[in-house]
N, C-alpha and C positions, 0 to 999 in steps of 0.2 A: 178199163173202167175209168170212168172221167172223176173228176176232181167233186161234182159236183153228189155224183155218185157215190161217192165214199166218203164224203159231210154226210151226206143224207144217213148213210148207213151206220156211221159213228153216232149221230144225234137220234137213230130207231137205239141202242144200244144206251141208249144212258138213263138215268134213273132218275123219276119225276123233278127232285131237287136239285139236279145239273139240269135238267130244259129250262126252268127257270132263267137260269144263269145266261144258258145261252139264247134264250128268246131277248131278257135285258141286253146282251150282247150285240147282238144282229141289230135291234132298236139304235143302240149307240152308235154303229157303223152306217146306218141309213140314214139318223139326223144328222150324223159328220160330214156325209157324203152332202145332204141338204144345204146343212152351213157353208160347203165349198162353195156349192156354184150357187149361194144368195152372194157370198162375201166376193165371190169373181163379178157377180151383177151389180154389185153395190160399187165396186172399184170402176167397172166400166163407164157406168152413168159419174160419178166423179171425177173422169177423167173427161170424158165427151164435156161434162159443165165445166170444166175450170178450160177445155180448149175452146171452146163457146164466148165465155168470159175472156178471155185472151185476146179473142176474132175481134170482138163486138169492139171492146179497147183501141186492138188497132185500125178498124176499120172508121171509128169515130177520129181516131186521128190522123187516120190518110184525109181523110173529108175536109178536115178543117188548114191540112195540110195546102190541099189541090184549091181551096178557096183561096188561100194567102196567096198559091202562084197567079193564079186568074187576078185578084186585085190588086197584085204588083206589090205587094207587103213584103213577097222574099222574092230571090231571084233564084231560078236554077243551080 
């Protein structure tokens, strides 16, 4: 008998005032589960933006970098 099978068969076996309990139960474990993976997508996207923001930073200052050497402003 599987696991799933003998929740099921424990939860035929309870009494209308414990379903309650565990149907509110189940509910709390599926939005936790929900909140996981919003809060791992939320982390994701703030990381992608602040290495974005990072890029963009350095990339504006190679630019103005690579202009100084072209105008002879610094040297190698």
């Amino acid at each position: 008998m599987t696991v799933y099978d003998k929740t099921v068969n424990k939860i035929r076996a309870l009494p209308e005032p414990l379903l309650n309990e565990v149907n509110d139960f189940v509910d709390f474990l599926l939005q936790k589960k929900d909140y996981k993976n919003i809060q791992v997508q939320k982390d994701i996207i703030e990381s992608l933006d602040t290495a974005k923001s990072g890029f963009s930073d350095y990339l504006q200052n190679l630019e103005e970098y690579e202009t100084k050497l072209v105008n002879g402003e610094i040297k190698w």
